[in-house]
C-alpha positions in Angstrom: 56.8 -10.6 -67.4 52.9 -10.8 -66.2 51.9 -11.0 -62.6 50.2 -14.2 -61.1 47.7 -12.7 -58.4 45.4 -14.9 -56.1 42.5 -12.4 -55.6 38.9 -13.0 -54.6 36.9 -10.1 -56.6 33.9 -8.6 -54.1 34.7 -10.4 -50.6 38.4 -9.2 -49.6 38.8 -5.4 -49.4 42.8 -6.7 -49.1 42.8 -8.0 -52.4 40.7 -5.1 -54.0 43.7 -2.8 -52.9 46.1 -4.3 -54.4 44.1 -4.9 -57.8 43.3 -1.4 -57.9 47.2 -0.7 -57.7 47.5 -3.4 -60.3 45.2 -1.5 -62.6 46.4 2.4 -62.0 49.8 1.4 -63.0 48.6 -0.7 -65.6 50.4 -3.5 -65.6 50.1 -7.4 -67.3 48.9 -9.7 -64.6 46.8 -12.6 -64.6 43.9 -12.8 -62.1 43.5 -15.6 -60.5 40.3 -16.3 -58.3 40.0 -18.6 -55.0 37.9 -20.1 -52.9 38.6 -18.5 -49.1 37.4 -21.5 -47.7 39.2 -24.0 -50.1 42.4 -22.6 -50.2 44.6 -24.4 -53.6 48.1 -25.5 -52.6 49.5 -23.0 -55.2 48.0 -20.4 -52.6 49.8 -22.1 -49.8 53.2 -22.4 -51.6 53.1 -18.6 -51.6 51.6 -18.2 -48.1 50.8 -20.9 -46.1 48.4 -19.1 -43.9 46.3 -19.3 -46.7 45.3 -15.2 -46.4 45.0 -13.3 -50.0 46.0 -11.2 -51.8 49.2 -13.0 -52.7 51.3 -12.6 -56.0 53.8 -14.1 -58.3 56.8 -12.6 -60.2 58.8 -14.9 -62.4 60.2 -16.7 -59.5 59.6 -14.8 -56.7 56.1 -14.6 -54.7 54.8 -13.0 -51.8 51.8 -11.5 -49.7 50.5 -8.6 -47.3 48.7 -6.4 -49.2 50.7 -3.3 -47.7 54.1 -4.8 -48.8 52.8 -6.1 -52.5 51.9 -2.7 -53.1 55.2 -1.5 -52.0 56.7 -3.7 -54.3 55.0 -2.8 -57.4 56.1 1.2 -56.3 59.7 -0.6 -55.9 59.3 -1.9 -59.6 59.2 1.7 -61.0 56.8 0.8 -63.8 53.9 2.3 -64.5 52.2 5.3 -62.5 54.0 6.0 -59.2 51.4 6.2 -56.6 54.1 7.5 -53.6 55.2 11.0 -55.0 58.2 11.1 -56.7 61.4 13.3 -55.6 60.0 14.3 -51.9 61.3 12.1 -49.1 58.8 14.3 -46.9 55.6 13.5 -48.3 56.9 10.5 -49.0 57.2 9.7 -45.5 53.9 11.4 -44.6 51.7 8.7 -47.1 53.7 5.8 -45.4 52.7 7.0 -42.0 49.0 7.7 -43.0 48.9 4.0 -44.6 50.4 2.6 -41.5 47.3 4.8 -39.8 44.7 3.1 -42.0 45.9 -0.8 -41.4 46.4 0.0 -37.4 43.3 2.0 -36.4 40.7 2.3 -39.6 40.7 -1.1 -40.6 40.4 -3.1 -36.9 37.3 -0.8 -35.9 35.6 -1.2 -39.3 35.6 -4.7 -38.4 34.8 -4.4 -35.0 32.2 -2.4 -35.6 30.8 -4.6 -38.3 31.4 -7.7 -35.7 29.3 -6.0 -32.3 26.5 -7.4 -32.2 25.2 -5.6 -28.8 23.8 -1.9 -29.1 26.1 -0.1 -27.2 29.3 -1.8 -28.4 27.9 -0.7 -32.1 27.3 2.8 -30.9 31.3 2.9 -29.3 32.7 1.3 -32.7 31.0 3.5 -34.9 32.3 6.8 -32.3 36.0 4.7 -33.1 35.5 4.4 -36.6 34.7 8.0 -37.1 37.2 9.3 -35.0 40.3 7.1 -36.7 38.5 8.4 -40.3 38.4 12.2 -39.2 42.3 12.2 -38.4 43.3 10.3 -41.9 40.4 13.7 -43.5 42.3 16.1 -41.6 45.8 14.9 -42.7 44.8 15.1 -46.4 45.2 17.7 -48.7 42.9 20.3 -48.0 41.4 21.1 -51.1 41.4 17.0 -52.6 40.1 15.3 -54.2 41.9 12.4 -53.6 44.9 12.4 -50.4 47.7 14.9 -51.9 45.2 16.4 -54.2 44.5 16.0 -57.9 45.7 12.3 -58.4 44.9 8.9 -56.2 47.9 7.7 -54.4 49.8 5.0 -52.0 47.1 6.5 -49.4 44.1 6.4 -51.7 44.9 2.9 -53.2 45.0 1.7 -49.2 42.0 3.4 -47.9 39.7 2.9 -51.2 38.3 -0.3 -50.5 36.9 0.6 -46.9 35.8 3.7 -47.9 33.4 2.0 -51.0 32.4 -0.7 -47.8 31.0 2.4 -45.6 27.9 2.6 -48.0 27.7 -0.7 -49.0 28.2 -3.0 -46.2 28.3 -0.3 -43.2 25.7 1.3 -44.0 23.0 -2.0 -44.6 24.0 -3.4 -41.6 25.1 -0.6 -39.5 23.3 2.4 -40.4 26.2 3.9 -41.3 25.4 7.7 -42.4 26.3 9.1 -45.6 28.9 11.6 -45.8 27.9 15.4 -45.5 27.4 17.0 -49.0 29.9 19.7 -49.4 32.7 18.3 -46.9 36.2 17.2 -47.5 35.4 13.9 -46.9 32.4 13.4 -48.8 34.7 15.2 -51.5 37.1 12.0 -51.3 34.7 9.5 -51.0 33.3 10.9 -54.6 36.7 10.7 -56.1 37.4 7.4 -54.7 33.7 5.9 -55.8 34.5 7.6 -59.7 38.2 6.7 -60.0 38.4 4.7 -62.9 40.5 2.0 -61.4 38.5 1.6 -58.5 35.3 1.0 -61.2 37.4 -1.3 -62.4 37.8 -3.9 -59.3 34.8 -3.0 -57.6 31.8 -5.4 -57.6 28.1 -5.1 -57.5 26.0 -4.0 -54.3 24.5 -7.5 -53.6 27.5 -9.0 -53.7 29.3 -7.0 -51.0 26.1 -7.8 -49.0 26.4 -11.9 -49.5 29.9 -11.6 -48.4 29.7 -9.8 -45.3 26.8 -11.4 -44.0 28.6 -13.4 -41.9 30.8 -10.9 -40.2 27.6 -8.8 -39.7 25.8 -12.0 -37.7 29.5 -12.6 -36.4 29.3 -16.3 -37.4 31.9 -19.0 -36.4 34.8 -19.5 -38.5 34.0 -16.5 -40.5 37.6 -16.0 -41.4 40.9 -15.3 -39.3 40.5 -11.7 -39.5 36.7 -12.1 -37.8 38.9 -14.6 -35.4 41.1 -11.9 -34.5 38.9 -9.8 -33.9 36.8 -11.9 -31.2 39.9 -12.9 -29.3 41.4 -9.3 -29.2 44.3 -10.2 -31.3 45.8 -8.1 -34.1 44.6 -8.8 -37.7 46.7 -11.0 -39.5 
């Protein structure tokens, strides 16, 4: 039975997470694109906060990139991305996920979102420092998270990590990551996966879509909202 996924391809780094999960365990889905600022009622039948990524499975649909992912591990088809037979490290990729969607994702975007100098200089300090802990976790010798093969942790960090260069780094000055380190180790991996090839979009593109956030427009998108007011994403 194929998937039914609402994704946008370039703008939502949620979505790309879930498609690159999609595509490492190789399984039949049909990809459907939206318009984030037209959302279809099929969209709002599965979440009616209009947010993607959201899926479909015979009869049964549902959203949050974390817990779609989750589900496909649940499915036990294809590649297993949380390692197989070790509660521990098991537990240790779930915790390091849960460190990515609290503290790495929410500064990426405020960082993106200051628009004053000195609140740019503190997000970026942020960013980095929530970045270093998620290097030092991993597996020191890599590529990828717990070594040889991307993973649960890989699949969730992979679309912020391509979004340093490309949209941080435009319209941040982002640096690039020093040659020889662990991290610019990873971010190699991540950028040559085949997978992440596979559901990652041209330069300009990123740039067109994260325009706005970078000039912090109005009505950017709930996550910008969130942002602004102080609230969680959502």
């Amino acid at each position: 039975m194929a998937f039914r996924a609402n994704l946008i391809p370039y703008g939502s780094p949620f979505v790309q997470r879930v498609w690159i999960a999609l595509e490492a365990k190789d399984l039949d889905y049909q990809y459907i694109e939206v318009d984030p600022y037209k959302k279809p009622q099929s969209l709002l039948e599965v979440n009616p906060q209009g947010l993607v990524p959201a899926l479909r499975h015979g009869d049964w649909a549902c959203y949050e990139s974390t817990v779609l992912i989750e589900y496909l591990e649940d499915l036990n088809v294809g590649e297993p991305l949380l390692p197989q037979g070790d509660p521990k490290k098991r537990a240790h990729s779930r915790l390091w996920a849960d460190h990515i969607n609290r503290k790495i994702v929410p500064a990426f975007y405020h960082y993106l979102q200051a628009q004053e100098p000195a609140k740019q200089v503190e997000s970026a300090e942020d960013l980095r420092m929530h970045i270093s802990k998620l290097v030092d976790a991993a597996d020191p010798v890599g590529p990828f998270f717990l070594g040889l093969t991307m993973s649960f942790v890989d699949v969730q960090i992979a679309p912020w990590l391509l979004r340093l260069r490309r949209v941080l780094k435009p319209y941040r000055g982002w640096p690039d990551a020093v040659e020889g380190t662990r991290f610019a180790k990873w971010l190699d991996a991540v950028e040559n996966n085949v997978d992440v090839r596979a559901t990652t979009s041209t330069d300009e593109l990123y740039l067109d879509s994260y325009e706005r956030y970078a000039e912090n427009r109005p009505n950017t998108s709930q996550v910008a909202d969130a942002v602004n007011s102080g609230r969680g994403l959502p």
